[in-house]
C-alpha positions as CSV (number, residue, x, y, z in Angstrom):
1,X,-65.6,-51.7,12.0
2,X,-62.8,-53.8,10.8
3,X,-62.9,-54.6,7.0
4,X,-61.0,-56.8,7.0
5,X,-63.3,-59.0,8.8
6,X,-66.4,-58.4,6.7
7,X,-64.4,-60.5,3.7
8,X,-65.2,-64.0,3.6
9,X,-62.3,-66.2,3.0
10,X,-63.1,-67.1,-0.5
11,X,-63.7,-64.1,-1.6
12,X,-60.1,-62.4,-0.3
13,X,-58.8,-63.2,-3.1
14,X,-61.0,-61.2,-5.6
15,X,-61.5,-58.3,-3.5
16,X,-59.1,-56.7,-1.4
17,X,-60.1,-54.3,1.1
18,X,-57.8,-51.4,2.2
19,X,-56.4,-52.0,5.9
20,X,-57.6,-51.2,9.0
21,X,-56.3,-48.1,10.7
22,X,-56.3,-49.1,14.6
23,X,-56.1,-47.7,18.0
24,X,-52.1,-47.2,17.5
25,X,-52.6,-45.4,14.4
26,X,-54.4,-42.6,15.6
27,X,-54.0,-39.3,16.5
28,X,-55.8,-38.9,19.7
29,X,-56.2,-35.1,19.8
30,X,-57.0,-35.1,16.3
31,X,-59.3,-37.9,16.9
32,X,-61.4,-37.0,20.1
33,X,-61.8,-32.9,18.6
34,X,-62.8,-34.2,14.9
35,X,-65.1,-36.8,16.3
36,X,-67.1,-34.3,18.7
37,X,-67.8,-32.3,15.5
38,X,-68.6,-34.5,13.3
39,X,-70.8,-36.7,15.7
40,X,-72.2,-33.4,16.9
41,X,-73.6,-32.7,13.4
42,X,-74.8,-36.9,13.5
43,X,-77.2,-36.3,16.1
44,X,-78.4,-32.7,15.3
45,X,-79.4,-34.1,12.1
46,X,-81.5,-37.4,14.1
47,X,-82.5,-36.1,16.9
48,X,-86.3,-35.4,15.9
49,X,-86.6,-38.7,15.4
50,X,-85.6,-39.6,18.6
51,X,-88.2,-37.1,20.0
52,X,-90.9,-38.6,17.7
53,X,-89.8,-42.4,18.9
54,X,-89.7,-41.4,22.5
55,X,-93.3,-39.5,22.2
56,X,-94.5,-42.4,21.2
57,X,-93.1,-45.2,23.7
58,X,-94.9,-43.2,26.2
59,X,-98.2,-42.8,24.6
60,X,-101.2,-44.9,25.8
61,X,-102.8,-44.5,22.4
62,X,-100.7,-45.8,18.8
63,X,-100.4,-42.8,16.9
64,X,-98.5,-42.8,13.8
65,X,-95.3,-41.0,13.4
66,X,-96.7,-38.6,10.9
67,X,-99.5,-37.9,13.3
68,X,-97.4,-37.8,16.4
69,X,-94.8,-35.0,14.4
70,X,-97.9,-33.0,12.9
71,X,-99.1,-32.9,16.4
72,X,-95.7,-31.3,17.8
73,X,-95.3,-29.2,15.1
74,X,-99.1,-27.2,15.5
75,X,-98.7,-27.4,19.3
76,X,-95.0,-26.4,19.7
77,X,-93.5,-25.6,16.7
78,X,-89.7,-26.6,14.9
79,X,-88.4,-25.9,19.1
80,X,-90.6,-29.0,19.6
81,X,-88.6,-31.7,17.8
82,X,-85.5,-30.7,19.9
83,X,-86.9,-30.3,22.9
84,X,-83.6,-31.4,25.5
85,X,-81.6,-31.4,22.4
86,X,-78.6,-28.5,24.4
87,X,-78.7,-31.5,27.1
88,X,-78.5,-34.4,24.6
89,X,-75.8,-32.8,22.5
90,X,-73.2,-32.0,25.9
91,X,-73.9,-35.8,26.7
92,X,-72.7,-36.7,24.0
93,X,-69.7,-35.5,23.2
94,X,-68.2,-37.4,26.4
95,X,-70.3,-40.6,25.9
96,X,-69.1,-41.0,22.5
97,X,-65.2,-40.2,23.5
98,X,-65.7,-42.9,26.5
99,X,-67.8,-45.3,23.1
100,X,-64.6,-44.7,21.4
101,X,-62.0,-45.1,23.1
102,X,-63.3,-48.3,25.0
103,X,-64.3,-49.6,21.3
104,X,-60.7,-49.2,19.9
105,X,-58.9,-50.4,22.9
106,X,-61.0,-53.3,23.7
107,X,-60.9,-54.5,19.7
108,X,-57.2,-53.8,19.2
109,X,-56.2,-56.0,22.6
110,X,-58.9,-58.3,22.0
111,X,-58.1,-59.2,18.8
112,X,-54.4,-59.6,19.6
113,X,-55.3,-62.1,22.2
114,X,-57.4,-63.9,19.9
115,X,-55.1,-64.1,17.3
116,X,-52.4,-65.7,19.7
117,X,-54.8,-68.4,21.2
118,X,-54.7,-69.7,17.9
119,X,-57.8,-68.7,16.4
120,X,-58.5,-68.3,12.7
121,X,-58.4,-64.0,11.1
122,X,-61.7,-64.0,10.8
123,X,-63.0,-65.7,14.0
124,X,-60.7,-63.3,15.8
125,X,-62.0,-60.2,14.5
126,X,-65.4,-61.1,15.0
127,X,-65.0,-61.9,18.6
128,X,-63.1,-58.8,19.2
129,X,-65.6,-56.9,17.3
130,X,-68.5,-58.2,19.5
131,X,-66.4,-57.7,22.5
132,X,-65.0,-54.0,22.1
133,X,-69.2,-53.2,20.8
134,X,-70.2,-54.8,24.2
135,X,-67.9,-52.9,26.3
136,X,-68.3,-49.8,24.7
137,X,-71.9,-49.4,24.9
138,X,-71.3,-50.3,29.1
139,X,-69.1,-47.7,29.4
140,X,-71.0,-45.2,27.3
141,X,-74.0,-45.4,29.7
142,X,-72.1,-44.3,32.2
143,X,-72.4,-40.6,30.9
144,X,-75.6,-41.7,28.4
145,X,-77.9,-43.0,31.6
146,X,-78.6,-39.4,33.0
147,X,-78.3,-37.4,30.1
148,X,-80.7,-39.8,28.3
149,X,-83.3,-39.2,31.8
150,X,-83.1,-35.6,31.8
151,X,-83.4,-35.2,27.8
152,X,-86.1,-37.7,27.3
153,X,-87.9,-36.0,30.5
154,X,-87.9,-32.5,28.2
155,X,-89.1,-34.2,24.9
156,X,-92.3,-34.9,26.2
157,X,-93.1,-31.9,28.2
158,X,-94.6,-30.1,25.6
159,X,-96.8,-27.1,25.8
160,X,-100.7,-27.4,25.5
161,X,-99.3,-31.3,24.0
162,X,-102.6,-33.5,24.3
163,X,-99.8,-36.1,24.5
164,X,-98.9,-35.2,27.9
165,X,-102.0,-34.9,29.8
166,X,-105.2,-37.1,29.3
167,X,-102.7,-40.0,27.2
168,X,-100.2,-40.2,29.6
169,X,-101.3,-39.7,33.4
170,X,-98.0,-41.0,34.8
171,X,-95.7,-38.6,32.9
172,X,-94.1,-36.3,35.4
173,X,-96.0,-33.4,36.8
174,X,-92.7,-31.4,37.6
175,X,-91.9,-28.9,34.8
176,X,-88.5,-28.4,33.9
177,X,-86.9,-24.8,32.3
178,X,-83.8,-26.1,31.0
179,X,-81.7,-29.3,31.0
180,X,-79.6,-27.8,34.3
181,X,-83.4,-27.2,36.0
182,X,-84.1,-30.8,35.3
183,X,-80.9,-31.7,37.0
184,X,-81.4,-30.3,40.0
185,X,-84.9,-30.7,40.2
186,X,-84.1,-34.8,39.9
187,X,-80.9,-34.8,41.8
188,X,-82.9,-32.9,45.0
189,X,-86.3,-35.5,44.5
190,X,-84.5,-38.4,44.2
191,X,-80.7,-37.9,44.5
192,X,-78.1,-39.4,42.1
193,X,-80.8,-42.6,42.0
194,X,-82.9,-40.6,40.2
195,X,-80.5,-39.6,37.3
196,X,-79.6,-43.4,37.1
197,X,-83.2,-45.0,37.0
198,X,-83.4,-47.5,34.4
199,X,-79.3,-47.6,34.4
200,X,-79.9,-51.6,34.3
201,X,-83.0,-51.4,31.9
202,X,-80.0,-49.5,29.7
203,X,-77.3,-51.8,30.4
204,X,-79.6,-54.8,29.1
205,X,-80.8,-52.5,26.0
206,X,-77.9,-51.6,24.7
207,X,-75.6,-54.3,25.6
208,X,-77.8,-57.0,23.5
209,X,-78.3,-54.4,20.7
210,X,-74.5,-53.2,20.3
211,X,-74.3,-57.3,19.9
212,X,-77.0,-58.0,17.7
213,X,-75.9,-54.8,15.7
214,X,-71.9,-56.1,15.3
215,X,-73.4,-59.7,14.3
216,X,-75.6,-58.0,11.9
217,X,-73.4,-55.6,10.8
218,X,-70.5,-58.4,9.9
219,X,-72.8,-60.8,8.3
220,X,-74.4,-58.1,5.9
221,X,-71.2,-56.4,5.4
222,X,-70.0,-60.2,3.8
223,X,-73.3,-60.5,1.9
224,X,-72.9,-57.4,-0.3
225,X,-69.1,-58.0,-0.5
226,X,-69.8,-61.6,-1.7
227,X,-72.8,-60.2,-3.7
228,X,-69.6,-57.7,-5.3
229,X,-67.5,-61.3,-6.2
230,X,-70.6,-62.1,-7.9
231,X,-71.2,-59.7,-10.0
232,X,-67.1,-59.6,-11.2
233,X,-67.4,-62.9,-11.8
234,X,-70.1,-62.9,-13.9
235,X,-68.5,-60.0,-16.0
236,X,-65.5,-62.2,-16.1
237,X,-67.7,-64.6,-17.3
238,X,-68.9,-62.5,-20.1
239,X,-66.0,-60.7,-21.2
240,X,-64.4,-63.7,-21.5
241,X,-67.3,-65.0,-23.6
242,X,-66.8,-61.3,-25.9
243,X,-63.9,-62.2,-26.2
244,X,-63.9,-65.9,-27.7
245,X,-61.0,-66.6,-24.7
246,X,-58.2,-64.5,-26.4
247,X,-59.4,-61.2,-25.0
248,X,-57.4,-59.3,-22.4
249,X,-60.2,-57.8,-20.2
250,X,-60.7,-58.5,-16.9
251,X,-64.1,-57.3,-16.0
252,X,-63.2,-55.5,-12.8
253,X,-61.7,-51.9,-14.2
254,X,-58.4,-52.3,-12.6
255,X,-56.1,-54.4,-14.7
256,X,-55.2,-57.1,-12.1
257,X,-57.2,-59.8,-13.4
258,X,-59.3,-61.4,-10.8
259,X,-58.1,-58.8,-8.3
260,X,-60.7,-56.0,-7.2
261,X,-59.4,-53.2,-5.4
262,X,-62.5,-50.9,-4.8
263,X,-62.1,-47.5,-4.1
264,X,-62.7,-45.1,-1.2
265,X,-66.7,-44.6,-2.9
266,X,-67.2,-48.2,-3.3
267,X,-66.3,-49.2,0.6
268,X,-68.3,-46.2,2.1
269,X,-71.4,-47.0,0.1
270,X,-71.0,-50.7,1.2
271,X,-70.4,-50.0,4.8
272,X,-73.5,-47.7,4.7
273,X,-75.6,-50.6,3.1
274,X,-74.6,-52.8,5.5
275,X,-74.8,-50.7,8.6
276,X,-78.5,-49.5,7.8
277,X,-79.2,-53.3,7.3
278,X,-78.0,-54.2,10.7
279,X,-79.4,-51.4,12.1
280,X,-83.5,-52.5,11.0
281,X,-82.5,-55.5,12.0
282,X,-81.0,-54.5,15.3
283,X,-84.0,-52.3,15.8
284,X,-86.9,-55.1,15.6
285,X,-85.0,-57.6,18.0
286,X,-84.2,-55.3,21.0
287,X,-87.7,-53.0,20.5
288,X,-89.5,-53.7,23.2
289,X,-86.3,-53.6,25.7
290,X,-86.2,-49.7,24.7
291,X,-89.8,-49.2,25.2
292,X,-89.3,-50.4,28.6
293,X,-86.3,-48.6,29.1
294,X,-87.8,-45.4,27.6
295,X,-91.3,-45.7,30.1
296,X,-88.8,-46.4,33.5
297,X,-87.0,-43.3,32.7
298,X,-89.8,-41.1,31.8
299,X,-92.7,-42.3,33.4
300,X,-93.5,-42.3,37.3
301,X,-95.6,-44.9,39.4
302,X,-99.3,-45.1,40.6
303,X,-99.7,-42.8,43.5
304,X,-99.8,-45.1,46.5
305,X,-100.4,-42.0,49.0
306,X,-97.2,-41.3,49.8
307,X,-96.3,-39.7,46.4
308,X,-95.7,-41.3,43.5
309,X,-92.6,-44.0,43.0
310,X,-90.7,-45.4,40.1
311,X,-92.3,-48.2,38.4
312,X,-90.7,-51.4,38.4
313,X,-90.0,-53.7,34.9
314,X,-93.0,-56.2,36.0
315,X,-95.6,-53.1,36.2
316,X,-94.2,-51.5,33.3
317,X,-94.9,-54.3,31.5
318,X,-97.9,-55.2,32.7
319,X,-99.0,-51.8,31.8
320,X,-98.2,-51.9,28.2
321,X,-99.5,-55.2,27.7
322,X,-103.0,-53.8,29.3
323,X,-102.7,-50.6,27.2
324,X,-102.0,-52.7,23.8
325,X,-101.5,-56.1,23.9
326,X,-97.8,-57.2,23.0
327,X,-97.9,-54.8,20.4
328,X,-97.6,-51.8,22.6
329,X,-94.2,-53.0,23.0
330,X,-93.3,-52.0,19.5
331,X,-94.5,-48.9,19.9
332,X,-92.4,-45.9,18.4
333,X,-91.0,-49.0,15.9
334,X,-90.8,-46.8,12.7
335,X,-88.8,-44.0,13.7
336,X,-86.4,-46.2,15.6
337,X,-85.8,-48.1,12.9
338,X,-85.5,-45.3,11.1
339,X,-82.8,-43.4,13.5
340,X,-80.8,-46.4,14.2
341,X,-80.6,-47.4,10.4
342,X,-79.9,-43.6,9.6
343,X,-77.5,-43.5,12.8
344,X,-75.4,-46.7,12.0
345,X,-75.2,-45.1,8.2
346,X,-73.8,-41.9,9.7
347,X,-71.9,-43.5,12.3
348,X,-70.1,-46.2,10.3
349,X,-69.5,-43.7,7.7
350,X,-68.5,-40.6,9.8
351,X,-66.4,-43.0,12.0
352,X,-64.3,-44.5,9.1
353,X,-63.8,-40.7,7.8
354,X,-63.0,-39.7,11.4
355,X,-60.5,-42.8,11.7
356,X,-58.7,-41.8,8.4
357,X,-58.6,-38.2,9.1
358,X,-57.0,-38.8,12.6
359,X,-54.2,-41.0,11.3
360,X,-51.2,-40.2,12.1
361,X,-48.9,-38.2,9.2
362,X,-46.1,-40.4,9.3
363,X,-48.7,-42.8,8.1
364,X,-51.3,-41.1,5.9
């Protein structure tokens, strides 16, 4: 999240980004109880869409997203779209402290190393930006993997739900009161295995798409800056021209002549543009690895007569390929592209508001 490294080199001289506040800067306390707030409020917000996007992964028929949340909401009611919501929301308060913490850390030591091996600002960031993404979404599965079994495990057990009887015949058959009744329900069937199943289905969804997302995210994030150099240079350009060349203005608003200094409006709104960008784009590259990921956790095997088994990743995709085609894959597409483009707005945004509210006095 480092602006720093979203400015291209040429264009550091005509806009100039306020500083990063890094792990050192922080107040921790500050930082972990502000962050479970506002993240709380984050995914209370998205969190239908998750259910809708999950519905659908699971589905052996494409329904639409309007169909799929008209359906929940005659059959079940507002309760429907945050089904495992309690369960979700205590997960993750912890996974995002672990997401945190391993992000800062790993990015502040990272990019120290980098600097000192010699290689150029920019370079460094990125490759400390890519690692610290990396590493925090491995660590954050460490808390995410169950909580994301046991709350995706209540979003589709709706009542009377067409959805979970004659179009998906592999969805569980064990009925779950509450996220704790899940728990215990999975931990006695299938032991601490069972609240880990998909764990490396996770591991290659959200590794890859914490990468693709920081690649994104940086590249975008220098497109609208440069896009921003642009623009001031063109109204350079033709103030200049207003003036016959013995004007004074400067085209940029704050007297320091080809020196932009946005302010705290102007960097939000383009680390939300750039965020939702990367997010789409995240979204379409590592789809069918979530629809995989989504069907391991959720789904059981064919009955081989002594009780049903996990599927494996070769008949999970085998199955979706016979339900659909390749297509089937990109099933749920629209509201995931929709949550993580919403979610990396929020996140980005939240985070850099968390990060400035958490900085220590002595440097506010």
């Amino acid at each position: 999240m480092s602006l720093n490294a979203a400015a291209e080199e040429d264009s550091a001289q005509e806009i100039h980004l306020p500083a990063d506040i890094d792990w050192q800067m922080l107040d921790k306390s500050k930082f972990f109880f502000l962050g479970a707030a506002l993240f709380s409020g984050v995914s209370a917000t998205l969190y239908p869409v998750v259910v809708l996007k999950t519905r659908q992964q699971i589905s052996q028929t494409q329904l639409s997203s309007i169909k799929t949340a008209v359906s929940i909401l005659r059959h079940e009611g507002i309760r429907g779209l945050y089904r495992g919501f309690g369960t979700s929301l205590m997960g993750t308060i912890p996974a995002r402290a672990l997401y945190m913490t391993a992000l800062e850390v790993t990015k502040s030591n990272v990019g120290i190393a980098t600097v000192q091996l010699g290689f150029p600002e920019p370079t460094a960031a990125a490759i400390a930006n890519a690692v610290a993404g990396l590493s925090a979404a491995m660590a954050a599965q460490l808390v995410w993997t169950p909580v994301d079994v046991i709350s995706q495990r209540l979003m589709v057990q709706g009542r009377n739900n067409c959805m979970t009887s004659s179009n998906v015949p592999n969805v569980s058959s064990c009925k779950y009161t509450s996220g704790y009744d899940a728990f215990q329900k999975i931990l006695r069937a299938n032991g601490f295995r069972g609240l880990y199943r998909g764990f490396g289905m996770s591991i290659l969804t959200y590794a890859p798409s914490n990468a693709v997302w920081w690649a994104s995210y940086s590249v975008t994030q220098r497109l609208v800056w440069g896009g921003f150099t642009c623009y001031f240079h063109k109204k350079d350009d033709d103030d200049n021209s207003n003036f016959n060349g013995n004007g004074n203005g400067n085209g940029n608003g704050n007297g320091n002549g080809n020196c932009f200094r946005p302010d705290t409006k102007t960097v939000v709104a383009v680390q939300g543009l750039s965020a939702a960008m990367a997010g789409g784009i995240s979204a379409l590259i590592t789809m069918p690895l979530d629809t995989i990921k989504t069907r391991l956790q959720v789904l059981d095997g064919e009955d081989n007569g002594n009780g049903r088994r996990p599927p494996t990743i070769g008949q999970t995709v085998k199955n979706l390929v016979k339900e659909g085609g390749w297509a089937a894959c990109y099933r749920g597409l629209g509201p995931r592209w929709a949550s993580m483009s919403m979610s990396a707005t929020t996140m980005i945004t939240t985070y850099e508001l968390l990060k400035r509210l958490s900085t220590k006095e002595n440097l506010a």
